[in-house]
LUMSEPA-420609 format. One line per field, with one value per residue (C-alpha): residue number from 1; residue in three letters; x, y, z. Coordinates in nm, 2 decimals. Layout:
seq	c(NUM,...);
type	c(Ala,...);
east	c(X,...);
north	c(Y,...);
up	c(Z,...);
This chain:
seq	c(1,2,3,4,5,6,7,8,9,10,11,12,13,14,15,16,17,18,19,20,21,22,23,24,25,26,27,28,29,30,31,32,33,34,35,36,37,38,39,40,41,42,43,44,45,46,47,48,49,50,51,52,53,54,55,56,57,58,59,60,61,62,63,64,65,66,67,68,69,70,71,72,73,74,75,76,77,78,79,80,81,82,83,84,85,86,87,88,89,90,91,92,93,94,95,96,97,98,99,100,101,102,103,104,105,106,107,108,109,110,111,112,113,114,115,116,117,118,119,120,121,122,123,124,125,126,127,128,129,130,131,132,133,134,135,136,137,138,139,140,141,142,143,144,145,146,147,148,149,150,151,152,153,154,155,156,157,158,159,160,161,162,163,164,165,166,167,168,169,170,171,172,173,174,175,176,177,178,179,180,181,182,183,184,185,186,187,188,189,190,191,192,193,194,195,196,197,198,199,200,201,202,203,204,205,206,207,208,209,210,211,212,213,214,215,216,217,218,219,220,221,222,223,224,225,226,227,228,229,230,231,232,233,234,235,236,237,238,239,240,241,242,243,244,245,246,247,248,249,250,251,252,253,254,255,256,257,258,259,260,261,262,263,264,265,266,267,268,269,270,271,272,273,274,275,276,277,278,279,280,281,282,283,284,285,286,287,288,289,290,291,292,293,294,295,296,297,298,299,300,301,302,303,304,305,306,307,308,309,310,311,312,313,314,315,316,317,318,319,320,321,322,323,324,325,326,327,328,329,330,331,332,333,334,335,336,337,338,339,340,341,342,343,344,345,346,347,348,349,350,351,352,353,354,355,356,357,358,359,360,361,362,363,364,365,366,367,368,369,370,371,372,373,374,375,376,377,378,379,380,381,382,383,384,385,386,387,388,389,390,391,392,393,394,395,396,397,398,399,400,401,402,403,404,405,406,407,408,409,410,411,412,413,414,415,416,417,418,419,420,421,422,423,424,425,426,427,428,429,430,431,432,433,434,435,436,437,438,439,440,441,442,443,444,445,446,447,448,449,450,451,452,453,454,455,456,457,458,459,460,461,462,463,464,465,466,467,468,469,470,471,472,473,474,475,476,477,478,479,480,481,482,483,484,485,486,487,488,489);
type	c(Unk,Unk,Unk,Unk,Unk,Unk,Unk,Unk,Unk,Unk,Unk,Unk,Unk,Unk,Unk,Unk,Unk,Unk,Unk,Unk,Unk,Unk,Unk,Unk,Unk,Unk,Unk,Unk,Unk,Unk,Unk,Unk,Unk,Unk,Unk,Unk,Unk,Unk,Unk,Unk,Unk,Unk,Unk,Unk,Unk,Unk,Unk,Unk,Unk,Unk,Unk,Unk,Unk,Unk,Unk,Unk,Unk,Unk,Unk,Unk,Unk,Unk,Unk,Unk,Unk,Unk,Unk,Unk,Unk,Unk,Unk,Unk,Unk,Unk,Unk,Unk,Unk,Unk,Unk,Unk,Unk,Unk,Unk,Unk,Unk,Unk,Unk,Unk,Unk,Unk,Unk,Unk,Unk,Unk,Unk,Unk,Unk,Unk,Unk,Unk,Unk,Unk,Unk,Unk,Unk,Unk,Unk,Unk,Unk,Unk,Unk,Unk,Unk,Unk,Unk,Unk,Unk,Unk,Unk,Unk,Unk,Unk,Unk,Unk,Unk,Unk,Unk,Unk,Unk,Unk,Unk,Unk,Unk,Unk,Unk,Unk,Unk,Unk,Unk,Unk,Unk,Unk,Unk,Unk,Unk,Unk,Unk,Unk,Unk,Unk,Unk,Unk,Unk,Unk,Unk,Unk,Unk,Unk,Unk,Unk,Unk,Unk,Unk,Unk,Unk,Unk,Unk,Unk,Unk,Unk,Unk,Unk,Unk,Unk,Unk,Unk,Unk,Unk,Unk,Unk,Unk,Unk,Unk,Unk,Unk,Unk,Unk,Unk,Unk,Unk,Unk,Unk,Unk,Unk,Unk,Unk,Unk,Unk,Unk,Unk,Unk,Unk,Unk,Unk,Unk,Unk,Unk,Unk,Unk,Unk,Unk,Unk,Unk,Unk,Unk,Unk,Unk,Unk,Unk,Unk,Unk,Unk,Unk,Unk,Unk,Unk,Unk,Unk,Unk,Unk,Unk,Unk,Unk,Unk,Unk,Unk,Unk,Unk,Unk,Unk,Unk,Unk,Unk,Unk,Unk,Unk,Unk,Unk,Unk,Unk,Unk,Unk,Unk,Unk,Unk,Unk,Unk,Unk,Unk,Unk,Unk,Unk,Unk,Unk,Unk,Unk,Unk,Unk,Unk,Unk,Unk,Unk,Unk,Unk,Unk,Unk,Unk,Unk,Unk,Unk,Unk,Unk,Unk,Unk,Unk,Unk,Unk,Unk,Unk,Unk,Unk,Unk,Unk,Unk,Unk,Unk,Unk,Unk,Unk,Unk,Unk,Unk,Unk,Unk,Unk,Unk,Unk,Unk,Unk,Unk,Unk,Unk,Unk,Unk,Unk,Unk,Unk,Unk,Unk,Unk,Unk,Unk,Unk,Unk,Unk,Unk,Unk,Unk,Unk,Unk,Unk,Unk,Unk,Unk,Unk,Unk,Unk,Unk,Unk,Unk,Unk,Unk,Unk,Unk,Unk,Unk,Unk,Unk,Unk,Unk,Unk,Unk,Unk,Unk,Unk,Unk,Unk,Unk,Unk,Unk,Unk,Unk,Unk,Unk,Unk,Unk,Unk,Unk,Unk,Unk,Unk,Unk,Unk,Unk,Unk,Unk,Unk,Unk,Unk,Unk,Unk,Unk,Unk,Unk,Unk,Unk,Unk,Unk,Unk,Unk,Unk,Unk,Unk,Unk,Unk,Unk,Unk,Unk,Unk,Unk,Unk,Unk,Unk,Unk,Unk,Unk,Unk,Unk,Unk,Unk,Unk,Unk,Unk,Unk,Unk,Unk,Unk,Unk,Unk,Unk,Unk,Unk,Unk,Unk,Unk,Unk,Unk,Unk,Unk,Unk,Unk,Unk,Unk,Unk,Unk,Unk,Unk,Unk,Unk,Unk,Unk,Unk,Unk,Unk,Unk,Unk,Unk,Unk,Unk,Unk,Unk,Unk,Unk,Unk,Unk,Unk,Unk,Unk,Unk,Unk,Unk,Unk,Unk,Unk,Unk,Unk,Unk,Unk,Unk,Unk,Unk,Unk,Unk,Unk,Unk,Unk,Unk,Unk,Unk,Unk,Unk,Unk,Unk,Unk,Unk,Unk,Unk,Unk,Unk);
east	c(11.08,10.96,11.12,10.94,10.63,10.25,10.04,9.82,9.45,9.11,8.92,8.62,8.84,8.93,8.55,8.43,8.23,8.37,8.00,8.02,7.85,8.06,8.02,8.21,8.23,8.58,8.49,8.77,9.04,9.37,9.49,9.88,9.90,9.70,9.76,9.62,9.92,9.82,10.20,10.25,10.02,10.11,9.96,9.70,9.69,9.39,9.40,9.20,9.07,9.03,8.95,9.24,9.24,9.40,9.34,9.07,9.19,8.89,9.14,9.42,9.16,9.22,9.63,9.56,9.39,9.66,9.92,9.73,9.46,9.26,9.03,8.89,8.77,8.63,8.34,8.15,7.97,8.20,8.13,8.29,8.28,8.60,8.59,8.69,8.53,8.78,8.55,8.47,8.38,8.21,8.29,8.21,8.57,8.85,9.10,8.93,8.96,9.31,9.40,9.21,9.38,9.69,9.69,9.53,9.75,10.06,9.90,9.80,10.17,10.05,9.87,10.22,10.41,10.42,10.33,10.39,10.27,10.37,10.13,10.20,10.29,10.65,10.87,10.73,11.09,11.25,11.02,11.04,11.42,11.44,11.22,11.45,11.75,11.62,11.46,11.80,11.97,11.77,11.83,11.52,11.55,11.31,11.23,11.19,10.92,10.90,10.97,11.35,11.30,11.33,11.60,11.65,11.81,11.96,12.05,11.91,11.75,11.71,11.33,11.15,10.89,10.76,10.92,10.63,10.61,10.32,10.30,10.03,9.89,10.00,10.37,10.34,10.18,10.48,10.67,10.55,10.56,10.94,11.04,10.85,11.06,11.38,11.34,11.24,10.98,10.88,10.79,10.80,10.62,10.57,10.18,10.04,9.76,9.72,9.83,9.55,9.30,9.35,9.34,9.65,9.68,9.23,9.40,9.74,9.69,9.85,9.96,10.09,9.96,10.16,10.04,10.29,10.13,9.87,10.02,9.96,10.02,9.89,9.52,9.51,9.48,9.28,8.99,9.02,9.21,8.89,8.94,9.34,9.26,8.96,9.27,9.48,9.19,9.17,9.48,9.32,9.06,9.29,9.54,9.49,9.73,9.81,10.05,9.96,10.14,9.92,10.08,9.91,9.55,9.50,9.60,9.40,9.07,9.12,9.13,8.84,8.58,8.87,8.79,9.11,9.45,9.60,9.99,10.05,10.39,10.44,10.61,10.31,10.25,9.88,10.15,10.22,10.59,10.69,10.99,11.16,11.42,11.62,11.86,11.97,11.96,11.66,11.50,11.19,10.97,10.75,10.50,10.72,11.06,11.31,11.53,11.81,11.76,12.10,12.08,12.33,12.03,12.00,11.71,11.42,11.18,11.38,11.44,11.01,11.06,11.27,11.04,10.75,10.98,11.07,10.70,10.66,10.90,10.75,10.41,10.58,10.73,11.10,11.29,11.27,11.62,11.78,11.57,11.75,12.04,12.06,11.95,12.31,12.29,12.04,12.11,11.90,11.80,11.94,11.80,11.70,11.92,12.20,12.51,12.83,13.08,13.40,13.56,13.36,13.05,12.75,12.54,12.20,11.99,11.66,11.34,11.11,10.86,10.57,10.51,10.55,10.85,11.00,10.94,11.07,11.39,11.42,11.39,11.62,11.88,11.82,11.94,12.27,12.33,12.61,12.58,12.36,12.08,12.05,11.77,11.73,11.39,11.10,10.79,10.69,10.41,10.10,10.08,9.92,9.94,9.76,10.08,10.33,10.30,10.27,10.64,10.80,10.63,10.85,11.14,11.21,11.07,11.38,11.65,11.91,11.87,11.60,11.69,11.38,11.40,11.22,11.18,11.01,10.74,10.61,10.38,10.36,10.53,10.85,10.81,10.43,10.50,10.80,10.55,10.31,10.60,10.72,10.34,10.44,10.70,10.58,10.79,11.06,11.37,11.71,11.78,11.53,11.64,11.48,11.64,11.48,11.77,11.81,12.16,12.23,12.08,12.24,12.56,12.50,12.44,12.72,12.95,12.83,12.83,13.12,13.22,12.95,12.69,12.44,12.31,11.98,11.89,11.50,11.24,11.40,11.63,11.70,11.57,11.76,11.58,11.38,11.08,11.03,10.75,10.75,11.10,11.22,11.63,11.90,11.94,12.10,12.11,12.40,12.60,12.53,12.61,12.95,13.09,13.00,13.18,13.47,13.43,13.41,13.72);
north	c(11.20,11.52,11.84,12.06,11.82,11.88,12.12,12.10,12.09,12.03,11.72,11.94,12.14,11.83,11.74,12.09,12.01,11.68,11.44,11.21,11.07,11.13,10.90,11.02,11.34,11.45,11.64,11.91,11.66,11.80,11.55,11.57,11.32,11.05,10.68,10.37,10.18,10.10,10.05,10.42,10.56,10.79,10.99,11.24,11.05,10.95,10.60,10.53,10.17,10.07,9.74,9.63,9.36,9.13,9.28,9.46,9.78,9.69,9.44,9.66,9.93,9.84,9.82,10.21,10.31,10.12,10.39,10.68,10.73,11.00,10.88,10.62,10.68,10.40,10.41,10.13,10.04,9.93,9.52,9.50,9.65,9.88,9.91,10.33,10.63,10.72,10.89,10.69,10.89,10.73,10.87,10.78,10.70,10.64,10.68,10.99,11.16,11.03,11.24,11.52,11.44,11.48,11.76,11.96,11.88,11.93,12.30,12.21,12.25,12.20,12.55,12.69,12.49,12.42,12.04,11.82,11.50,11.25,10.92,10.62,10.32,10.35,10.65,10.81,10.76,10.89,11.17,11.33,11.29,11.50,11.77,11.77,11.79,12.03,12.28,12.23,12.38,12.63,12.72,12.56,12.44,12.08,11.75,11.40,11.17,10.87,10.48,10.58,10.78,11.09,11.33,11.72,11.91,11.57,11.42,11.14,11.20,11.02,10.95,10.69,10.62,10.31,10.23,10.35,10.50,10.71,10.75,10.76,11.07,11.01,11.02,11.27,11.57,11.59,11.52,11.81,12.06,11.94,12.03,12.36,12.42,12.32,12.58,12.37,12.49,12.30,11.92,11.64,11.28,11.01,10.92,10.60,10.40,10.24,10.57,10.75,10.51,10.49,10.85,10.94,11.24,11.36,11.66,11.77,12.02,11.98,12.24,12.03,11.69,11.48,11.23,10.98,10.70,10.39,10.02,9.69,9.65,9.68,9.52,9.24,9.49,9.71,9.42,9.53,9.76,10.00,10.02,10.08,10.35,10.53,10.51,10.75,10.96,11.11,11.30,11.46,11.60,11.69,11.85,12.25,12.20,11.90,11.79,11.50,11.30,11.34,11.00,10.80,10.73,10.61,10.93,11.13,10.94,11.01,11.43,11.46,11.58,11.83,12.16,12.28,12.41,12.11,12.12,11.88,11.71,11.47,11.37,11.50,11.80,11.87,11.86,12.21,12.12,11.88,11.64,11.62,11.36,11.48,11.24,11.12,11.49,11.59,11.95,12.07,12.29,12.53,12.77,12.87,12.85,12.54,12.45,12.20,11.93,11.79,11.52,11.24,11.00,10.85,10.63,10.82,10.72,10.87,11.16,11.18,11.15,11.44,11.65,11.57,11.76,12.01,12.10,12.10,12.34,12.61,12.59,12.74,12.99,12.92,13.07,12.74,12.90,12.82,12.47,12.34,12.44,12.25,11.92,11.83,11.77,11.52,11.18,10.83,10.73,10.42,10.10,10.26,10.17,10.16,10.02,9.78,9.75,9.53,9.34,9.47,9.29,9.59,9.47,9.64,9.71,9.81,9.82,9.72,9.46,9.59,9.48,9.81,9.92,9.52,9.61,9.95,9.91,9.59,9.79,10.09,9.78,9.65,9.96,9.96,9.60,9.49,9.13,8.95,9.06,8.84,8.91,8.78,8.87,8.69,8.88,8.93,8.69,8.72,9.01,9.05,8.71,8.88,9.03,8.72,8.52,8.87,8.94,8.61,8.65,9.03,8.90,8.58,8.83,9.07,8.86,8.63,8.42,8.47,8.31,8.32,8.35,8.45,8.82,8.82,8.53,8.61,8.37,8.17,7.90,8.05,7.75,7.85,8.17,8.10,7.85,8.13,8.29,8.05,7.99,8.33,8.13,7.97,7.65,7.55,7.68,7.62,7.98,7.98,7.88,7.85,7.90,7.98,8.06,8.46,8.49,8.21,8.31,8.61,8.48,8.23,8.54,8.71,8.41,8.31,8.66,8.79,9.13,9.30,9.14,9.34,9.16,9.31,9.22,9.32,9.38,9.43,9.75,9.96,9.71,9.58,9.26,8.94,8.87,8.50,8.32,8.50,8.63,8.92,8.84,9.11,9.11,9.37,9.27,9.51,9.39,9.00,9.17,9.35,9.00,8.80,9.03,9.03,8.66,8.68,8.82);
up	c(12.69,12.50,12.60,12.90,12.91,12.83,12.94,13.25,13.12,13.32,13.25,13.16,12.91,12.70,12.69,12.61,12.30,12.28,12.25,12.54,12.85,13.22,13.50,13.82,14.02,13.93,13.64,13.71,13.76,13.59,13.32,13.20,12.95,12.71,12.60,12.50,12.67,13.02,13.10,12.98,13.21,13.50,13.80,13.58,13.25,13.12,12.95,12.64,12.68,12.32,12.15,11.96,11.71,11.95,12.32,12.44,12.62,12.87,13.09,13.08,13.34,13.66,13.58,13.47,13.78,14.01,13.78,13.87,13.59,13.60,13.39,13.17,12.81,12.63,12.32,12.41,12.73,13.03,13.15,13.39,13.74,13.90,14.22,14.29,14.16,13.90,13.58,13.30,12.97,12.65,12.34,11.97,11.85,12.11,11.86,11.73,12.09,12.19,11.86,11.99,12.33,12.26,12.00,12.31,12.56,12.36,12.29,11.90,11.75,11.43,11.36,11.40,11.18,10.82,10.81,10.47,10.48,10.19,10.09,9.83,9.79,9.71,9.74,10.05,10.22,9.96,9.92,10.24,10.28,9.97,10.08,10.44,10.22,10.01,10.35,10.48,10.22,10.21,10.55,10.68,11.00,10.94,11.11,10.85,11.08,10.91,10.84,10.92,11.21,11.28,11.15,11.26,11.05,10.83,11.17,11.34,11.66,11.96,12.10,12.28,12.05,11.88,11.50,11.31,10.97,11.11,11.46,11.65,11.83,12.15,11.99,11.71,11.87,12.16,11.93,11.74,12.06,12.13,11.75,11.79,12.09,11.92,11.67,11.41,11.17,10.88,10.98,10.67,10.73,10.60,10.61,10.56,10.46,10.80,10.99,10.80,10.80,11.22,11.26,11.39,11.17,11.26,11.48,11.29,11.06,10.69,10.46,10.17,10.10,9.81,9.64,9.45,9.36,9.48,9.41,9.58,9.94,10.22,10.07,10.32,10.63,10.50,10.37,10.02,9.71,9.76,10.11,10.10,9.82,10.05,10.39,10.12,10.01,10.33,10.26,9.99,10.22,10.54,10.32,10.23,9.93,9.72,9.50,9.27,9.01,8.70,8.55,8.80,8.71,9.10,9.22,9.01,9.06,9.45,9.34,9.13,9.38,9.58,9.58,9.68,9.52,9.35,9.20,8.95,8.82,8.61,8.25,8.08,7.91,8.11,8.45,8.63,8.73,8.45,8.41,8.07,7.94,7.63,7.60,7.94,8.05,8.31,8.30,8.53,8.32,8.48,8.26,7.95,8.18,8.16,8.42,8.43,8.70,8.82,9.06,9.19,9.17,8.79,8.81,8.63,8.95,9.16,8.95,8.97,9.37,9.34,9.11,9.40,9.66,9.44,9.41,9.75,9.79,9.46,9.64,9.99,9.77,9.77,9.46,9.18,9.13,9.47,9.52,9.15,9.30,9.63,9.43,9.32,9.72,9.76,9.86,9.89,10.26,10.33,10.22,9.88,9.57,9.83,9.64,9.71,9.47,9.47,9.23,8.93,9.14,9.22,9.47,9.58,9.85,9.80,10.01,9.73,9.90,9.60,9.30,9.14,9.29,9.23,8.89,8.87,9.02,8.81,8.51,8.59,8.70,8.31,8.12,8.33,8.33,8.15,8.21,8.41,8.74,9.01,9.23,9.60,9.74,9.95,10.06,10.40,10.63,10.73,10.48,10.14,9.97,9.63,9.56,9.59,9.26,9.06,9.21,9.12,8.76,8.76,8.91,8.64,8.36,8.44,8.61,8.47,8.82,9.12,9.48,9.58,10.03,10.33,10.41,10.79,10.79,11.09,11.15,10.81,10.71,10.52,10.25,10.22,10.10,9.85,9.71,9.68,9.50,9.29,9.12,8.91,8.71,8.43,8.47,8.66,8.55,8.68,8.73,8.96,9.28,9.62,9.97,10.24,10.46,10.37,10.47,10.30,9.97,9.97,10.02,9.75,9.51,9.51,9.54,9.18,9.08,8.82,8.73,8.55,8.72,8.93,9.26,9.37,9.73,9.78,10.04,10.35,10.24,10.58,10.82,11.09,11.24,11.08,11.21,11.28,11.45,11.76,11.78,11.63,11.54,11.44,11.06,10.78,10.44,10.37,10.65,10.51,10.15,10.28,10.45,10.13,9.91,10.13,10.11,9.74,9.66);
């Protein structure tokens, strides 16, 4: 999977000043790999039998040994009887020590590369792409690890590992050796709430942390706001450097205790790297120095993503001469403000599934419009309900007509959620319309679009697949999008 495989280390070595209790008299067995997926194990792994929220790694033991286990780490007592003398270790966190696990065995890949890792509630995508972009044209060889995938050098690699905007450990640190090997030596990832609050960054060491900006989502899973706000903090204390966006209030309530070196940009005048707007023209000013920002990307969120990359890039030193230059370069990954044009119709494509970014792009949309935004959006199942009525109140407060549809209900009742929706609209209103079908909706859109109009297809941007019930079923909103405008003609 990963380039020439892990290293070979003792059983005693992993545990050397790792707290734990040992049962078992192979203390020097010689341990190859790590996992919490008793399927993934193989002859030498050890096999971390954690309690998930559904299964209880516990059951999954004896599969392990049958595989060739070396081991058994768990961080609770064992109730159940195995019938061999394979070790079992106890530790305090099981998810703390498969991080340390796999950092080890993968020979800690992190110390020897230059690791920024990019947190928020919207932008993170967008973020690192421009900071790959940007490293690129530099001449910096650099891997993008994120809600995409992963991309070397701009290109799209090729790994077996699970579709995760953070991955875990037992992913990220062989995935960190094989870029090592590759050459590669500045990594950019996407880290969030959920990735931080698990631990699946404890053992990777960050140079640069970036803070962009804390929003609702994500509320649900975590228990509470405080909660999702505390999984991002942690950033703030793994991170040697940060860079912060001093207009978010959220963000700079996480810094105030940090004692470390903290960048920040912003449109203020207290920001380090500031963004100005003098009449539709962008400049990044720095100290006393102005410098114009040119950028293919309008919107003046992403021209703040792009000012958070560029600030990455002044903290590792790069001239601020030849990073403004390569800007004119950057692109939007896919799935984010992703346009279709035909007949005078625009249609886009955006990932927005947040309140705050609903609004956002909704607002940018306004100031081009020439005529009327129809927005198409549902939000997802079996997450955040908080957030649902506040996004139908933003989408009829900007929008000449809403379809309101299904964005992967998972297990909810589709009509459940668009009625969770639909209590954000003041009254009913017949340019609010309801269909629960999402190809369907989206087809209706842009057949009663007319040129001028802008179509803005939300919450699912780059994604693939519908989750529905149980099944997960291919889907693209740009693909629906392309046939309907075909259709449309």
């Amino acid at each position: 999977m990963f380039g020439k495989g892990s290293r070979v280390l003792l059983l005693q070595e992993l545990l050397k000043d790792w707290p734990c209790t040992f049962t078992g008299a192979k203390y020097s067995v010689p341990v190859v790999g790590v996992t919490e997926n008793s399927k993934a194990v193989k002859p030498g792994f050890l096999f971390i039998a954690r309690k998930g929220e559904k299964v209880d790694g516990i059951s999954y033991i004896e599969e392990a040994i049958r595989l060739g286990a070396a081991a058994i780490v768990l961080d609770r007592p064992l109730s159940i009887d195995i019938s061999c003398d394979t070790p079992l270790i106890i530790v305090p966190d099981c998810r703390k020590f498969l991080s340390h696990a796999s950092a080890r065995l993968s020979g800690n890949p992190s110390e020897r590369l230059t690791i920024i890792a990019v947190t928020g509630t919207n932008g993170k995508t967008t973020v690192s792409r421009f900071i790959g972009q940007l490293l690129s044209g530099l001449g910096v060889r650099a891997a993008v690890i994120g809600t995409l995938g992963v991309f070397i050098d701009g290109v799209r690699a090729t790994y077996d590992i699970p579709s995760m905007t953070t991955l875990p450990a037992e992913y990220l640190h062989p995935l960190l050796r094989d870029c090592e090997e590759k050459g590669i030596t500045h990594i950019v990832m996407e880290a969030s709430s959920l990735g931080l609050s698990t631990n699946r960054l404890e053992d990777c060491e960050i140079d640069i942390g970036i803070l962009l900006n804390v929003g609702a989502d994500h509320y649900d899973e975590h228990g509470s706001k405080e909660a999702y706000i505390q999984a991002k903090q942690k950033l703030v204390h793994m991170a040697k450097h940060l860079v912060v966006n001093r207009d978010d209030d959220a963000c700079i309530d996480m810094i105030k205790n940090a004692t470390k070196p903290i960048t920040f940009f912003g449109t203020g005048e207290t920001a380090d790297i500031r963004l100005i707007n003098e009449n539709g023209a962008y400049q990044v000013k720095i100290s006393s120095y102005d410098y114009e920002l040119t950028l293919p990307v309008f919107e003046m969120f992403n021209q703040m993503n792009a000012l958070a990359a560029i600030s990455a890039l002044h903290i590792l030193s790069f001239p601020l001469k030849d990073i403004l230059t390569n800007t004119r370069l950057l692109s939007l990954p896919e799935g984010r403000m992703q346009r279709i044009e035909r007949n005078g119709v625009t249609v886009i494509i955006d990932y927005a599934h947040t309140p705050d970014a609903l609004k956002i792009v909704l607002q940018s949309l306004a100031k081009e419009c020439r005529e009327r935004i129809i927005t198409v959006f549902g939000c997802g199942g079996n997450r955040d309900k908080g957030k649902r009525k506040e996004m139908g109140e933003i989408a009829a407060f900007y929008s000449s007509t809403v379809l309101v549809t299904s964005d992967n209900p998972r297990n909810e009742n589709p009509l459940a959620i668009i009625q969770d929706i639909t209590a954000g609209f003041v009254s009913e209103s017949p340019n609010v319309q309801v269909e629960i079908d999402r190809a369907k909706a989206i087809q209706r859109a842009i057949a009663n679009a007319s040129a001028g109009d802008i179509v803005l297809i939300a919450g699912k941007g780059h994604e693939k697949t519908q989750h529905i019930g149980e099944e997960i079923l291919p889907f693209s909103d740009v693909e629906i999008a392309e046939q309907a405008l075909l259709a449309n003609i």
